[in-house]
N, C-alpha and C positions, 0 to 999 in steps of 0.2 A: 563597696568602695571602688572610685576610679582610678584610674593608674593615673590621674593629676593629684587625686587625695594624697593615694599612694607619697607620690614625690614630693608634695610637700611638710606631707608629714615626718620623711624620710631625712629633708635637708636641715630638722631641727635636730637631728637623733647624730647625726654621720656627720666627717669633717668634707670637705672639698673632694681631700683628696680618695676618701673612701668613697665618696662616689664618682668619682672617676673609675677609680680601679671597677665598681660595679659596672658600671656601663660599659667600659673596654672590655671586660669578662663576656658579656649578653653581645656586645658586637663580633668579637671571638667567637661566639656560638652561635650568632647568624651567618658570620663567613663559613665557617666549616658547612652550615649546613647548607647552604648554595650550593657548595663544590658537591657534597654527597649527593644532595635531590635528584642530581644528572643521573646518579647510577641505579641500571636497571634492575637490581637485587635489593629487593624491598628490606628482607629480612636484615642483612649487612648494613644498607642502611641506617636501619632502626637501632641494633646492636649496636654501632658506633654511636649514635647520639645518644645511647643510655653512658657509654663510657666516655662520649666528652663532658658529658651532663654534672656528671658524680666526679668528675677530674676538674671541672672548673667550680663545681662546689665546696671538695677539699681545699682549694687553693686557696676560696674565697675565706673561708671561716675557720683555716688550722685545726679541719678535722683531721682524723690519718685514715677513718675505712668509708665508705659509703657504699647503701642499695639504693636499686629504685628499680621499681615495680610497675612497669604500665599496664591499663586496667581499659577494658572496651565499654561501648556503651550502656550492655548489660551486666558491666561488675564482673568480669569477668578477663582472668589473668592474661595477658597475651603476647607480654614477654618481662622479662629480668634481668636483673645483674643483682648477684647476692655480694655482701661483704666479706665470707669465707670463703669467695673465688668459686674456681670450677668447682662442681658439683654433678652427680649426675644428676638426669632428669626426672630420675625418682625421688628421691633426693629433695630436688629441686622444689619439687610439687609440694611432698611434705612438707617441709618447711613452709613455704609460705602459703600452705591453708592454715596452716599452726597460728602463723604471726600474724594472717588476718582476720583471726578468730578471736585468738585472747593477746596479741600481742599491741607493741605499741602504732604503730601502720594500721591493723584493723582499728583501731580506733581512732586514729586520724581521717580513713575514709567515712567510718562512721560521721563522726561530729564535721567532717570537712574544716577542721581547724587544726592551727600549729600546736603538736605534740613537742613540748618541751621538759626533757626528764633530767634535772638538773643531778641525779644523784640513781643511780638505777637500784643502787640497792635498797632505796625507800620509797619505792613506788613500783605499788601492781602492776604499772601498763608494760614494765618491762619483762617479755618472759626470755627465761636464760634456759638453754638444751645444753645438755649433759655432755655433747659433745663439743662444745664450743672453742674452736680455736683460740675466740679473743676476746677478752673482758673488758667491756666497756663500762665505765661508769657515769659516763656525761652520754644522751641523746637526744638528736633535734628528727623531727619529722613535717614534712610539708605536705600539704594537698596541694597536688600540679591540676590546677581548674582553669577552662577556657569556655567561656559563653555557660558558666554553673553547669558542663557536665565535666565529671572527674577525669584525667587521663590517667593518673596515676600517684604514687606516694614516692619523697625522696628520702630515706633518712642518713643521718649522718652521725659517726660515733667520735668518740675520744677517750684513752683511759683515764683521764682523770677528771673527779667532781668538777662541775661548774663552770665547766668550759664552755660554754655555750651561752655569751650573755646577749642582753634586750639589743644590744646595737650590732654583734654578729646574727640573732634571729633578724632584724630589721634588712641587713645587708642584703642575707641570702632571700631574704622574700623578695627584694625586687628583679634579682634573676631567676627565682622561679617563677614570678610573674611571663618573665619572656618564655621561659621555657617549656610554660605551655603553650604559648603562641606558636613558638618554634614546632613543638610535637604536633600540633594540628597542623601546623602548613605540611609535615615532614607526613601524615596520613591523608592530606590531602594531595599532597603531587603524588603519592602511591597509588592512592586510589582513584585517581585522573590517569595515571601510568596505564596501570591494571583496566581501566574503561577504557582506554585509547586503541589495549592491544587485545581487547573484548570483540572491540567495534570494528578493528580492520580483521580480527575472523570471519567475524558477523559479514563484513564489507566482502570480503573472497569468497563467504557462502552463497551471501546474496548474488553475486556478481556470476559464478557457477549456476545458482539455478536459473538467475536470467537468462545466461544463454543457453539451458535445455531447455526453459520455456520458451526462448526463441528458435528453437529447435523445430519445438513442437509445432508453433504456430506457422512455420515453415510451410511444414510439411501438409499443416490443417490449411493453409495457402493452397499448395497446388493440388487437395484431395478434391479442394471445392473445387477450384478451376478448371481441374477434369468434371466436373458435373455441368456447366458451361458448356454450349459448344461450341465446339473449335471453329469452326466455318456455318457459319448459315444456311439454309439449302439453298440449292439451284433451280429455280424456279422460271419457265417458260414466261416473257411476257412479264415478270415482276421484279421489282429490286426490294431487295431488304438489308436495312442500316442498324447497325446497333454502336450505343457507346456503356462503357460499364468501366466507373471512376469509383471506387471502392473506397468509403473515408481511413481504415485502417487494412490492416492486411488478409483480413477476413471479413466475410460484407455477410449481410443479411438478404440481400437486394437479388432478384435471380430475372433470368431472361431468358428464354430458350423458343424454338425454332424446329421441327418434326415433322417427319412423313406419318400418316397416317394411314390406313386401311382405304380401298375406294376411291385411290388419289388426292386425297384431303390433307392438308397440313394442317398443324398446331402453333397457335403461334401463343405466346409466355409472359407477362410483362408482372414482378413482385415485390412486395416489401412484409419480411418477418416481423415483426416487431422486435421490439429492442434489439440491443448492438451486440455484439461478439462473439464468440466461439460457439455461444447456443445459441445464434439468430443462425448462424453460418449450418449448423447442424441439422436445422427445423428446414431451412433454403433447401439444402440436400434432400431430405424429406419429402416435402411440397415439390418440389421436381419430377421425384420418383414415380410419384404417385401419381399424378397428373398425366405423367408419361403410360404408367402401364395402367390403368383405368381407360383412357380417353383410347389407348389400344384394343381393348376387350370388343369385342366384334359379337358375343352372347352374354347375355344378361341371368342372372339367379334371381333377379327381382327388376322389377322396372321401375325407372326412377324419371319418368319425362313423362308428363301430362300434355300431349299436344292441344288441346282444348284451352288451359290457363298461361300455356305456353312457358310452366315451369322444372324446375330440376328438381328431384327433394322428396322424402314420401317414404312410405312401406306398403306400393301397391304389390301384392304378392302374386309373382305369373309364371308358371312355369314354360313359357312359349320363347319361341326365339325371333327374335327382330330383327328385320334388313339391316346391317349395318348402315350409316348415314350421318350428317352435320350434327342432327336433334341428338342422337345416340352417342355421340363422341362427345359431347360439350356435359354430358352426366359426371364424366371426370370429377368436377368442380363440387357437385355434390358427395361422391363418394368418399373425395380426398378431404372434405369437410369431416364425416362421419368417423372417418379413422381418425384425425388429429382429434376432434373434439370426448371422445371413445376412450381412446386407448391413450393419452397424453393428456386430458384435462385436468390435474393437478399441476401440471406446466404452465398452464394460461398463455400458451404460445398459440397464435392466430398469424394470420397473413395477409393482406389485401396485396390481391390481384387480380387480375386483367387477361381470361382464356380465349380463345378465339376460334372457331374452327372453321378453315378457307376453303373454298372450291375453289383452284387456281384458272380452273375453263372457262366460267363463268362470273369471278369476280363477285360471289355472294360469301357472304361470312356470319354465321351464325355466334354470338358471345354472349358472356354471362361477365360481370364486374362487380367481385366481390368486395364490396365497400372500398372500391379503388379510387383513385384520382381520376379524374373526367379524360378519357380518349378523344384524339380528334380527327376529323375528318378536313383532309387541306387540297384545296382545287387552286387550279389557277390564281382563281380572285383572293384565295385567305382561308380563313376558316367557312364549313361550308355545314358541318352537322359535329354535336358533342352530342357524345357517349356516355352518360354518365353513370353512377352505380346501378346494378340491376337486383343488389341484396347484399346481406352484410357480411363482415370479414369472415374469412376461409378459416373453421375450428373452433368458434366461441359455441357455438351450441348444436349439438347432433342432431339430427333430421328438422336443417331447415333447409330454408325451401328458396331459391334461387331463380331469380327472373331470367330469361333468356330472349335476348331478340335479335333482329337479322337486320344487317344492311348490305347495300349493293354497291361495291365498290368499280367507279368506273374510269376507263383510262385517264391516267393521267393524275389520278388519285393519291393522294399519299394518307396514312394511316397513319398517326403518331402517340406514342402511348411514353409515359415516364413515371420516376417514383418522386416523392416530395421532399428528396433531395434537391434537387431541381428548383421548385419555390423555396423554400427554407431556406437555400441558401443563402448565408450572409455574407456581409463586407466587412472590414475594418472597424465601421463605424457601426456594428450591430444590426442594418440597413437588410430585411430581405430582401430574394430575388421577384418577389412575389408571380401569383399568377398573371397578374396584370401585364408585367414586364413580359411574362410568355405568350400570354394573348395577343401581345404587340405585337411580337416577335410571327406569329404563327399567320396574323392577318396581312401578311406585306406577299407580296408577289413570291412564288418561288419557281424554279424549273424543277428539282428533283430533290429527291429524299436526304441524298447527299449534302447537297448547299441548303436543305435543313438543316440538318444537324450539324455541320459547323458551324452556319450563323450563331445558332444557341447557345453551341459549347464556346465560342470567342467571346458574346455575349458574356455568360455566363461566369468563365472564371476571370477574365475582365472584371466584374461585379466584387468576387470574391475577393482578386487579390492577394497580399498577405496574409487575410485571414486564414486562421485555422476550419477547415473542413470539416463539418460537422455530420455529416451524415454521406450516406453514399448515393451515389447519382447514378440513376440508372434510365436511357431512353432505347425505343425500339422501334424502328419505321418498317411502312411495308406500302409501296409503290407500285403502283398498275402501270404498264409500258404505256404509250402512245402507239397505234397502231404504224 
């Protein structure tokens, strides 16, 4: 039945003004509960709206005691107000598992209908204890239901028979009708209350580990940035440029720059895969190793076939090798074996770009492991590309690595980057593509320098407001002019 049934069934039973009095009663007991919802003590709350509840029901129907019992979604008790007042909570319990077993309340929640006991001494539902303060013999009880699940039972006494007729049961069902609207809004701002002061815990936990995980990543910042080097080397006769724009605060993208054995340099140019703390960690790695392999100056095994002109293999030799360009550029190989080895449940790989320089002579032996195309820039533009010479650095142990040589002559520049670079987007989703680099690389230049600003003006030009997606990483290497 709807609460329009409800009312119209109600205005044939009730005069005017008893329904007025009912409505001022239920507006009564939505002001109070406004003013209460504010306060932050659920239980007191709750406690008071059982006692305005049971006080505006007396008033309504010339009871003199009333309970009422709220009941959760599992049927189960979760708070009270008895009619023989304080009680302890032993007490408390007992009794009304008693009354909702055999008494008349359990069998209102049962049937979820109006318990009407015109006479208690002639009717089972009413059970009487031994100690009872107060002899009722007229009883009314209600199901307080909202959306058909039960909140709880109201019952109301009187001592004398038949007090309780069809047009005061009629009265008080229309504000018990409210009052269980009332009780669900009064468990609803509680437990919105109770989630609010969940969520700003939850809000100052999260907010605390944020900044130790900003802490962290702090720190995981400048571990890598010392793995970077600080300065480039100094080289007789050569400039060397680098720019390194990291999309977050830990990059995957590495560059570096080394003296080697024999006067030879190292020169670096990478990209981890994937982003964050573990591309950052693998970067560190691939650095290392590159660094202290491409150093070894005696071999336990030889890994460079000068014949096929490759890196990679299990020729087994116990002899020791002149140190030399062919013998430094195995780095590429070895540091393949250990990532692929000792980390292949990782599936972390790296395309890059090794190089090993004769600064005297301007010859540079390299290996590009499934990297982005290196270029060669003269005067005129582009003048020779580089491009892979075998696949990414760790996907599979002992393979095997093409290696070839160019001659870099004055006035040369060398320009190597990661696909940060092309990938980069605009606003409008727009890459930078390579095309846009190739324009970029074929226009006149004078020096490595007025390379790489072109590109990077270019470049975040391009970008704009967008958000930076990846990390841009370039590295030039320049032959003086005599």
């Amino acid at each position: 039945m709807t609460h329009e049934d409800i009312d119209r069934k109600v205005s044939k039973i009730l005069s005017a003004d008893e329904v007025v009095a009912a409505f001022q009663s239920q507006s009564l007991l939505f002001e109070k509960f406004i003013s209460m919802a504010r306060s932050p003590d659920e239980p007191e709350v709750i406690k008071t709206m059982l006692r305005e509840t049971i006080g505006i029901a007396i008033k309504l129907t010339g009871a003199e005691l009333g309970s009422l019992i709220l009941i959760d979604s599992d049927g189960l008790v979760v708070d009270s107000i008895l009619s023989r007042g304080e009680v302890s909570p032993e007490n408390s319990s007992t009794l009304i598992k008693s009354v909702l077993k055999e008494g008349l309340a359990g069998w209102v929640m049962r049937h979820r209908k109006i318990g009407l006991v015109h006479d208690t001494a002639k009717d089972d539902r009413w059970l009487i204890f031994p100690d009872q303060p107060y002899m009722a013999r007229s009883a009314l009880a209600l199901p307080i239901i909202s959306n058909e699940m039960l909140l709880g039972v109201l019952t109301l006494l009187h001592p004398r028979p038949h007090h309780f007729t069809k047009k005061i049961v009629e009265l008080i069902n229309i504000t018990v009708n409210q009052v269980a609207l009332v009780l669900e809004n009064v468990y609803f701002f509680n437990n919105l209350n109770d989630s609010l002061q969940s969520l700003g815990k939850a809000n100052k936990q999260i907010e605390a580990y944020s900044q130790a995980l900003d802490q962290e990543l702090e720190k995981c910042r400048q571990i890598q940035k010392d793995f970077l080097p600080k300065r480039l080397p100094q080289l007789d006769n050569w400039y060397m440029e680098e720019f390194f724009f990291p999309a977050s605060r830990v990059s995957g993208d590495f560059y570096d720059a080394f003296l080697l054995p024999g006067g030879y340099t190292g020169l670096v140019i990478g990209d981890v895969c994937d982003k964050g703390v573990g591309s950052a960690l693998f970067m560190a790695l691939f650095r290392s190793l590159l660094r202290i392999f491409a150093g070894e100056a005696q071999l336990s095994r030889s890994l460079v076939d000068t014949k096929s002109q490759t890196v990679g293999g299990t020729i087994e030799t116990g002899s020791i090798r002149k140190y030399n360009q062919v013998e430094a550029i195995r780095a590429v190989a070895l540091t393949n074996d250990y990532i692929a080895q000792e980390h292949s449940e990782m599936c972390m790989f790296a395309t890059l770009f090794f190089g090993v320089l004769d600064p005297k002579n301007g010859r540079l032996i390299y290996v590009s492991g499934g990297h982005e195309t290196v270029f060669i820039i003269d005067q005129n533009g582009i003048r020779e590309e580089l491009p892979a010479t075998g696949p990414a650095v760790g996907l599979h142990p002992q393979a095997q690595f093409k290696y070839k040589q160019i001659q870099l002559k004055p006035g040369d520049i060398l320009f190597s980057y990661t696909d940060g670079v092309i990938d980069a987007r605009s606003p409008d989703e727009e890459r930078f593509t390579r095309k846009r680099l190739s324009a970029l690389l074929s226009q006149p230049v004078s020096s490595a320098f007025e390379l790489m600003e072109r590109i990077g003006t270019q470049l975040f030009s391009h970008i704009g407001k967008a958000q930076q997606e990846d990390d841009i990483t370039m590295l030039t290497l320049q032959r003086k002019i005599p």
